[in-house]
C-alpha positions in Angstrom: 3.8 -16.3 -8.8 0.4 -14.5 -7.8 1.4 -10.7 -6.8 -0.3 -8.4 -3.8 -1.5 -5.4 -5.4 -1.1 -2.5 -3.4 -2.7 0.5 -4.8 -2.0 3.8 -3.3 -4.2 7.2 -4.1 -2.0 10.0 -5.4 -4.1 12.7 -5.9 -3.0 15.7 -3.8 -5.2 15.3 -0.6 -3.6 12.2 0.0 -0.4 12.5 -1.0 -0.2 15.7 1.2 -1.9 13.7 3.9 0.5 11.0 4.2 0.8 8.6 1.1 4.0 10.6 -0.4 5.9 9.1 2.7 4.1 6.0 3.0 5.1 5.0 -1.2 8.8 6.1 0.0 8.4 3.6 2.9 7.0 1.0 0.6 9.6 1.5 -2.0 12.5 1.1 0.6 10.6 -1.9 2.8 10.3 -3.9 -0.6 13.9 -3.3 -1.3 15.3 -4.3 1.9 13.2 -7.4 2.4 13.7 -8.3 -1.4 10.1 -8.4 -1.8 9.8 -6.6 -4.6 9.2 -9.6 -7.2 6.1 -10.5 -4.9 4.3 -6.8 -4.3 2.8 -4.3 -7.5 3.0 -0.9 -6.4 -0.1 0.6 -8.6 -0.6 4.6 -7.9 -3.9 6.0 -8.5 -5.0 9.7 -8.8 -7.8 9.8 -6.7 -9.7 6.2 -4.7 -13.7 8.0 -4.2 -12.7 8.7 -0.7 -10.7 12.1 -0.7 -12.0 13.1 3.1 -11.2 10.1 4.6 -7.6 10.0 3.2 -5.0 8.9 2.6 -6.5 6.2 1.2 -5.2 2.6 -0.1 -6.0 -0.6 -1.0 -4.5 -3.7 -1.0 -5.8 -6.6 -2.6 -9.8 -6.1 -2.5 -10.2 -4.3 0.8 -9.6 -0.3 0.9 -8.3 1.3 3.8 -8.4 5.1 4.7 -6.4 6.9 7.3 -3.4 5.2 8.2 0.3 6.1 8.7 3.1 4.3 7.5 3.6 2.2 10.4 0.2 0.5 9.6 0.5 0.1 6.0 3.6 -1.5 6.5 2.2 -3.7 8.7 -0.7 -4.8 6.3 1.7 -5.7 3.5 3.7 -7.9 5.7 0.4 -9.7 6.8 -1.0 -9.8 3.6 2.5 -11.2 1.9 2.2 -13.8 4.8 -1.5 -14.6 4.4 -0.4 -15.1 0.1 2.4 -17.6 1.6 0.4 -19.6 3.9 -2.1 -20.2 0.7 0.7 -20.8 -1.8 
């Protein structure tokens, strides 16, 4: 079964900007939905983009700047996107 790969930066700009609460959201969300056979949770200690944190990528594509709500909403569309190919 072919995995998303979400990598989240956790050098200290953005884990003090954001990503320490978005991996805690992840973590829970994943456990809830019983995704967690289907996402990789891969943390990095810095993503090149430190001023435009917190950053994240999630398959190819690197985003910067979001909160929790959107990150969440990324990984549902991106697990969705993965089903609809599978």
């Amino acid at each position: 079964m072919e995995k998303l790969v979400v990598e989240l930066c956790m050098g200290s700009s953005c884990f003090a900007r954001g990503n320490a609460q978005t991996l805690a959201a992840l973590e829970t969300f994943l456990k809830e939905e019983g995704l967690g056979e289907r996402v990789e949770l891969v943390g990095h200690l810095c993503l090149g983009a430190c001023s435009k944190g917190p950053n994240l990528r999630i398959g190819e594509t690197t985003y910067h700047g979001l909160d929790t709500a959107c990150v969440l909403d990324l990984v549902s569309s991106a697990l969705k996107e993965m089903g609809a190919r599978a």
